[in-house]
C-alpha positions as CSV (number, residue, x, y, z in Angstrom):
1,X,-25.9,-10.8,28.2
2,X,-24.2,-8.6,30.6
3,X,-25.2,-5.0,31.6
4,X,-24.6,-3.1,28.4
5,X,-25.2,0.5,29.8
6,X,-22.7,2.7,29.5
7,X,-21.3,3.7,32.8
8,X,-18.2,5.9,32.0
9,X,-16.2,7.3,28.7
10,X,-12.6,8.3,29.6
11,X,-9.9,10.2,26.3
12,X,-6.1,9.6,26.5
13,X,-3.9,11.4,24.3
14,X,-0.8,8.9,23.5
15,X,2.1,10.8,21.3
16,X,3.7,7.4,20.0
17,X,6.8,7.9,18.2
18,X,7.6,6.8,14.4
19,X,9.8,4.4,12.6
20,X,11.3,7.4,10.5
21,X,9.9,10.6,9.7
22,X,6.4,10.5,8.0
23,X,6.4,13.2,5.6
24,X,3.0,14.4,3.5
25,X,2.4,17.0,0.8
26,X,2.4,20.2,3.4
27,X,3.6,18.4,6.5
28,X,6.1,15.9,8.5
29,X,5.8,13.9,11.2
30,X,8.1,11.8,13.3
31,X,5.9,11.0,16.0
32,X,2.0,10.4,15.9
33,X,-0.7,12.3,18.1
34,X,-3.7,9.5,19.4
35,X,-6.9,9.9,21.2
36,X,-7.6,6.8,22.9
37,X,-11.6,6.8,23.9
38,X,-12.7,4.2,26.2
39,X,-16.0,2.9,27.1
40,X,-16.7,1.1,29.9
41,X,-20.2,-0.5,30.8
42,X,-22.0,-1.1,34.0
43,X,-21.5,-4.9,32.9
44,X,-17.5,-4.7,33.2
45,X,-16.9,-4.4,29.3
46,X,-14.5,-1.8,28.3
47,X,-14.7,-0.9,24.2
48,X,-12.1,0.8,22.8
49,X,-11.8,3.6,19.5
50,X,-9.1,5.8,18.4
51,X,-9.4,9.1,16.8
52,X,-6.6,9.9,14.4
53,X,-5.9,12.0,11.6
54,X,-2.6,11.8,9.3
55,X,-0.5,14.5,10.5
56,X,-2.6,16.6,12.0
57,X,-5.4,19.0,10.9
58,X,-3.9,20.2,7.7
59,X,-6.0,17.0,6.0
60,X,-9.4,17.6,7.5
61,X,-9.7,20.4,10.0
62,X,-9.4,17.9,13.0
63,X,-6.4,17.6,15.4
64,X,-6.3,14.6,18.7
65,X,-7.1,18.2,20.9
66,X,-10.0,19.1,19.0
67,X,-11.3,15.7,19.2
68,X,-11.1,15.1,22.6
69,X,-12.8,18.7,23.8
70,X,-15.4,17.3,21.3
71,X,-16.0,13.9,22.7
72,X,-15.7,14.9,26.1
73,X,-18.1,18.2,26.5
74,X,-20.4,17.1,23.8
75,X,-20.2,13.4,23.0
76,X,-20.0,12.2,26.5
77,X,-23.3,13.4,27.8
78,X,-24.9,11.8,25.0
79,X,-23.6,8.3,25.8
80,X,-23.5,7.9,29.5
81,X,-26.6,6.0,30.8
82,X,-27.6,4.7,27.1
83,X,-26.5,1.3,25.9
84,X,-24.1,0.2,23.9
85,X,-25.7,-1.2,21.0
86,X,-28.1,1.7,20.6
87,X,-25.5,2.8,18.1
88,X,-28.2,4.1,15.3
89,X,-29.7,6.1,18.2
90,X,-26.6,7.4,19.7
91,X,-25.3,8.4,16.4
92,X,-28.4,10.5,15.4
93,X,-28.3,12.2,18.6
94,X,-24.5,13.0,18.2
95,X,-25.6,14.4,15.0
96,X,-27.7,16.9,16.4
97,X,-25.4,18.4,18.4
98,X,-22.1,18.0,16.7
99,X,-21.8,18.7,13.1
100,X,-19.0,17.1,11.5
101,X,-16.1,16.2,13.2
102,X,-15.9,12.9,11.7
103,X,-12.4,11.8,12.8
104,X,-13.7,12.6,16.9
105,X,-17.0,10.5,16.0
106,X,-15.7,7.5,14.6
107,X,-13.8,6.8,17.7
108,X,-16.6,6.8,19.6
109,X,-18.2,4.7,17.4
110,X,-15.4,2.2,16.8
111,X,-15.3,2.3,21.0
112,X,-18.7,1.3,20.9
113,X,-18.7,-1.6,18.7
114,X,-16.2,-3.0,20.8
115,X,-17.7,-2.7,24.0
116,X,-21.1,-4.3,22.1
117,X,-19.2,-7.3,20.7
118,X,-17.0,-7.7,23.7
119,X,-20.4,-8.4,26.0
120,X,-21.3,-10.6,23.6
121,X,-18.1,-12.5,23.7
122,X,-17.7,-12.1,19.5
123,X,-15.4,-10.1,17.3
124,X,-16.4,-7.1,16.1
125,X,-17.0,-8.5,12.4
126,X,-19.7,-10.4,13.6
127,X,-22.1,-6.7,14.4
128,X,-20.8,-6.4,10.8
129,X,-22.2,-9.4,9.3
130,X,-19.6,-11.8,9.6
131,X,-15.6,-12.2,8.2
132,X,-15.9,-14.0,4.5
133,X,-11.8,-13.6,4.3
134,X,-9.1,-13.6,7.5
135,X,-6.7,-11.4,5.9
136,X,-6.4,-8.0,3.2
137,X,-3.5,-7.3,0.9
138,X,-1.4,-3.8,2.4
139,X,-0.1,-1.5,0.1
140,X,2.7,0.8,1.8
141,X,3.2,4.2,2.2
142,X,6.9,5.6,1.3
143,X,6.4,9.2,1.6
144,X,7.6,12.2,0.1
145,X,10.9,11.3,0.5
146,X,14.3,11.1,-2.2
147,X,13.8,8.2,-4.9
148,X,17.4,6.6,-3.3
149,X,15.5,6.8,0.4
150,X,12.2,5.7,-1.5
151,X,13.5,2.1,-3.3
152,X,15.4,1.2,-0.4
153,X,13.0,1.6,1.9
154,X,10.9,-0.4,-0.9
155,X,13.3,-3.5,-1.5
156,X,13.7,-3.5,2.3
157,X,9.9,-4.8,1.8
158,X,9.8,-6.6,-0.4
159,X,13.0,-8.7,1.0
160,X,10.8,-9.3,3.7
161,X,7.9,-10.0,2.0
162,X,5.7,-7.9,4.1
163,X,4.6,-5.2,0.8
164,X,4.2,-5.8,-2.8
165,X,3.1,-2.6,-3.5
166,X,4.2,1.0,-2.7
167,X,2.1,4.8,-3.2
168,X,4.3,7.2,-2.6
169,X,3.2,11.2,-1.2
170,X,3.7,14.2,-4.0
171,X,2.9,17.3,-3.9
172,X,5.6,18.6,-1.7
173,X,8.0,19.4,-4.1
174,X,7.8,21.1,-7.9
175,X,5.9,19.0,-10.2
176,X,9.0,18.9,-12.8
177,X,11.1,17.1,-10.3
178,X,8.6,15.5,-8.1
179,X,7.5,13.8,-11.2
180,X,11.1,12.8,-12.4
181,X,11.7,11.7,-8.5
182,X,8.6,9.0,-9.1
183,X,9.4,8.0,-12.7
184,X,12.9,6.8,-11.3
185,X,11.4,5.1,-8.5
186,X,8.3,3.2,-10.8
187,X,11.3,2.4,-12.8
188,X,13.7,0.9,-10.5
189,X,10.7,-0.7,-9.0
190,X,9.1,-2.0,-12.7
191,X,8.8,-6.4,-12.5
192,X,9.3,-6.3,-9.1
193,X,6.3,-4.2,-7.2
194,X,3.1,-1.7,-8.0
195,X,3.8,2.2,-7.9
196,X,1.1,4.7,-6.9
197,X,1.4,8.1,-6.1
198,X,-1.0,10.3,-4.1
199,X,-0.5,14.3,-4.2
200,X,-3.1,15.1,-1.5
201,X,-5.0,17.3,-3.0
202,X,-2.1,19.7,-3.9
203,X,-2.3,20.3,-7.2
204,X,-4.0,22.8,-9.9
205,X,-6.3,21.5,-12.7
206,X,-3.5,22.8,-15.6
207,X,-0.9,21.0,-13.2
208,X,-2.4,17.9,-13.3
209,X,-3.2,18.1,-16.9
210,X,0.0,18.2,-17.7
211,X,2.2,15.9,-15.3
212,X,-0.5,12.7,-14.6
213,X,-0.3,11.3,-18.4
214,X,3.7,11.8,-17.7
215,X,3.3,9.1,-14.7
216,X,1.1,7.4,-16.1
217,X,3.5,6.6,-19.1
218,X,6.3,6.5,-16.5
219,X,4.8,3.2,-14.8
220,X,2.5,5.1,-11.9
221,X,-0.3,2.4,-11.7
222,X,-3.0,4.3,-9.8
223,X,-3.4,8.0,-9.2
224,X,-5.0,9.4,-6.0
225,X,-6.7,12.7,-5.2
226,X,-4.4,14.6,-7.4
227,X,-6.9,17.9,-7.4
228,X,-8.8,19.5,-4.7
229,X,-11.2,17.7,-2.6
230,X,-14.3,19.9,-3.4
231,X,-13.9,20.1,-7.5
232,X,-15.5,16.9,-8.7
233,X,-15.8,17.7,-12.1
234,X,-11.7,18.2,-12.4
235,X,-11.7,14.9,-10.6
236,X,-14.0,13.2,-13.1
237,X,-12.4,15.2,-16.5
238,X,-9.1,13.3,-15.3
239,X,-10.6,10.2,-14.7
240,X,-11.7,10.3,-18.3
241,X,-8.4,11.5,-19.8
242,X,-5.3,9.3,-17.7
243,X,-5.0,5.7,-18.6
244,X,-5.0,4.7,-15.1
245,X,-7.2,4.5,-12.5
246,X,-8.0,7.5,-10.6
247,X,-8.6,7.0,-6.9
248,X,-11.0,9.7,-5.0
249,X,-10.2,10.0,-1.3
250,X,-10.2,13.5,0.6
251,X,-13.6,14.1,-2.1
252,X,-15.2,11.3,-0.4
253,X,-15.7,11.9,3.4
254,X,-19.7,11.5,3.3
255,X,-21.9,8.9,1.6
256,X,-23.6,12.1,-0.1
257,X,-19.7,12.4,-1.8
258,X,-19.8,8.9,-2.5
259,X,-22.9,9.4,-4.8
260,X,-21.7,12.6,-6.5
261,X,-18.7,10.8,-7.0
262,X,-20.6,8.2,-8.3
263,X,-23.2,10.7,-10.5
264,X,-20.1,12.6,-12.2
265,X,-18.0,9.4,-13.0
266,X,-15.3,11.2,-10.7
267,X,-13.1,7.8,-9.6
268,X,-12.8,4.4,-10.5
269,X,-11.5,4.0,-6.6
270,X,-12.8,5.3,-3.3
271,X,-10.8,5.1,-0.6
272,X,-12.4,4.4,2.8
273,X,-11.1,5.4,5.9
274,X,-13.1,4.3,9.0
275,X,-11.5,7.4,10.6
276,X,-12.6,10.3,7.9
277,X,-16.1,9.1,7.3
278,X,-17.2,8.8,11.1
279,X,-17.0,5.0,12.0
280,X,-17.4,1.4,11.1
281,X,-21.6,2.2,10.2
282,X,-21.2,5.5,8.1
283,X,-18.1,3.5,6.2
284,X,-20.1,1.0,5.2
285,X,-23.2,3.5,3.6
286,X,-20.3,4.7,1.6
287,X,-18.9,1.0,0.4
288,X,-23.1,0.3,-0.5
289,X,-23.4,3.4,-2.7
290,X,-19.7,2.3,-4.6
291,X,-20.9,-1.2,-4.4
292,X,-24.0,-0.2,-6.3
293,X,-22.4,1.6,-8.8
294,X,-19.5,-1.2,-9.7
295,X,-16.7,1.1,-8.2
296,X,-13.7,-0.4,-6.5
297,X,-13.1,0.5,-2.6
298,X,-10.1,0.5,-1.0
299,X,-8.8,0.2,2.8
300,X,-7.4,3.2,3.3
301,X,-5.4,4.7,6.4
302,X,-5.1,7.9,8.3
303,X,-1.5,6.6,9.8
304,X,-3.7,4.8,12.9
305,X,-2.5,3.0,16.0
306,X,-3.4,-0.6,16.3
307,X,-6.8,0.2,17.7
308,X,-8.0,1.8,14.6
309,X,-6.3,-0.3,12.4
310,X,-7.6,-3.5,14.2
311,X,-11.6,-1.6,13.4
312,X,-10.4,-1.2,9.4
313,X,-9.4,-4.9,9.5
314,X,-12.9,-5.7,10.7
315,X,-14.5,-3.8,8.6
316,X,-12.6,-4.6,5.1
317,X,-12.5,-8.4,6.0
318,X,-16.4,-8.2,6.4
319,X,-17.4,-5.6,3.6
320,X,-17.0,-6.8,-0.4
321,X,-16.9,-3.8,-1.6
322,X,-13.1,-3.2,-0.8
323,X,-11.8,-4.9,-3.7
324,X,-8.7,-2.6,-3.8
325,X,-6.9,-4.1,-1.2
326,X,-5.8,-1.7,1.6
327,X,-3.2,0.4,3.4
328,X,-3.5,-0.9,6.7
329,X,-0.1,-0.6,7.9
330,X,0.2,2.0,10.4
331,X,1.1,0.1,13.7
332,X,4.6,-0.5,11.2
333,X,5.2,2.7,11.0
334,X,5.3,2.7,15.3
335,X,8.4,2.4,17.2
336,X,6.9,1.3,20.2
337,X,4.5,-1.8,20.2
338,X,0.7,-0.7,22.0
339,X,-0.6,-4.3,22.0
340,X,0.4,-7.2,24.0
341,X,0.5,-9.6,20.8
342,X,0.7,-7.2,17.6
343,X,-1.2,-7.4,14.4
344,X,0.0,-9.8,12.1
345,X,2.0,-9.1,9.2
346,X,3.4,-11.1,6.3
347,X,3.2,-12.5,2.7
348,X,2.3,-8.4,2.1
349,X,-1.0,-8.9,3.8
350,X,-3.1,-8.3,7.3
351,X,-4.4,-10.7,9.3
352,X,-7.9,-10.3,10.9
353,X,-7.3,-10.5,15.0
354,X,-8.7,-13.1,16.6
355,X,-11.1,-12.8,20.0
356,X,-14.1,-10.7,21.5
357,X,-14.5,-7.2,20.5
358,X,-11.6,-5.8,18.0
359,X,-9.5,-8.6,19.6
360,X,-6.3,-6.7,20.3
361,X,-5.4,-6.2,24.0
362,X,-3.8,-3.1,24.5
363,X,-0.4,-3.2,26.9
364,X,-1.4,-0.5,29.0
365,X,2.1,0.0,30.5
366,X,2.9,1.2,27.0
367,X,-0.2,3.6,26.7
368,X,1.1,5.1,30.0
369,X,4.8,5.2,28.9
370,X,3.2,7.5,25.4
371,X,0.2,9.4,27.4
372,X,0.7,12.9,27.1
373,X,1.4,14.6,30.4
């Protein structure tokens, strides 16, 4: 085993530019803000994490600039000199001087992992217990765009056999027409893909009482965080009433929301992002406590690069517990490739990458083309 004590941590911010605009209940994006954390050990291994959040800090109070005045004045001088598989230890000293901050954690802890598996020459599933599938099934994200835009963007897709099933963003617009805007769309879609919606959050108790049973009706399959993230009894009263499932997301950042969650009947589906809960260890306390209880997971995504996407692949081709297949599909949404071979796509599904560490090699003449100046 080679020297596994961490010499150096270095942050890049990349602003890689999108596909087409990204747009979100409150927010729209055309390119997308990264914080690329590297770890390097005195053994030669460099580990590699991102920290992202979708859009910025309207979801969760974290921005790439936040992040990387966290990890560097306050993470760093936690992790130099200690080794990289003293994750557990690391982690509870981070915790006592950095309260949440989740999103600038995780890459540090995803950075970690790789730097660990990549001086032990084995992929990062391994530190996780071991791959039991090679791929996930990829939902994809459509936006809050117009239901013309929406289905053919969709068919586009599905022609190509790379997505069989779609959530599309509310929240933006008023309810009476947002709601008609996804009707059309689960309509035109109806035989030929899934439909699920997510409203971020944005809407009132009396607003979702009276427009979810309308998409419900109107072919919607699954309903995400349609109320705000801190009323869990709203949550669960929905739960009860729609048809549907109900998937909780910004209500569970913590493995303590996972278990109130779990206590109140507030879901049927968690989604887990590596990013939002901290990193690959604090994801996978959450997937045990849904696990426990019979609730579904699901991959979920905070629009990451292929860094971050490459750590969710690990971790949802290694955990059971996501049984809701994923939305692992941000390096698609890029218009500039960041790996020298990229993630594999096809048949609507993601294929684990193969190698030490997260097994991606990033083309670091791209990284410098997208580093902020």
């Amino acid at each position: 085993m080679s020297d596994l004590t961490i010499e150096s941590v270095t942050t890049t911010i990349l602003d890689v530019p999108l596909v087409r605009p990204h747009k979100f209940a409150t927010t729209s994006m055309t390119a997308q803000p990264l914080l690329l954390v590297a770890v390097r050990t005195k053994g030669g291994a460099v580990g590699y994490g991102e920290g992202v959040v979708p859009g910025g800090p309207w979801w969760g109070g974290e921005s790439v600039e936040t992040m990387q005045a966290i990890v560097e004045k306050y993470i760093v001088p936690v992790l130099v000199g200690r080794r990289a598989d003293d994750i557990t230890g690391i982690q509870r000293d981070i915790e006592r001087v950095v309260a949440n901050a989740r999103f600038a954690k995780a890459s540090v802890d995803v950075a970690l992992h790789d730097a660990w598996a990549r001086s032990l020459d084995v992929p990062v599933h391994t530190l996780l217990g071991g791959a039991f599938r090679r791929s996930v099934d990829v939902t994809w994200a459509l936006g809050a765009a117009s239901a013309d835009e929406i289905v053919g963007e969709a068919q586009e897709k599905l022609d190509a056999k790379l997505n069989f099933s779609f959530k599309l963003k509310m929240g933006a617009l008023d309810p009476d027409e947002d709601t008609e805007r996804v009707i059309r769309i689960a309509q035109a879609l109806e035989g030929k893909a899934g439909v699920r919606v997510d409203v971020n959050a944005r809407w009132d108790r009396l607003t979702a009482l009276k427009y979810l049973p309308k998409l419900a009706e109107g072919g919607v399959e699954m309903i995400e965080q349609p109320t705000p993230a801190d009323q869990f009894e709203v949550l669960a009263e929905l739960n009860a009433l729609l048809p549907v499932p109900v998937m909780a997301d910004e209500s569970v950042q913590t493995p303590h929301d996972a278990l109130e969650i779990v206590q109140r009947r507030g879901a049927d589906i968690i989604a887990i992002k590596t990013t939002k809960s901290g990193g690959l260890k604090k994801s996978a306390e959450i997937a045990a406590i849904a696990k426990a209880a019979g609730i579904s997971c699901h991959g979920a995504t905070s629009i990451e690069g292929p860094i971050g996407t490459a750590a969710s692949i690990h971790f949802a081709c290694s955990e059971t517990a996501i049984d809701f297949g994923t939305e692992l599909f941000g390096p698609l949404l890029f218009d500039e490739e960041l790996l020298q071979t990229p993630l594999k796509y096809e048949n609507g599904q993601v294929h684990l990458p193969e190698g030490p560490g997260l097994g991606v090699e990033l083309n670091l003449d791209a990284v410098k083309t997208w580093t902020r100046n």
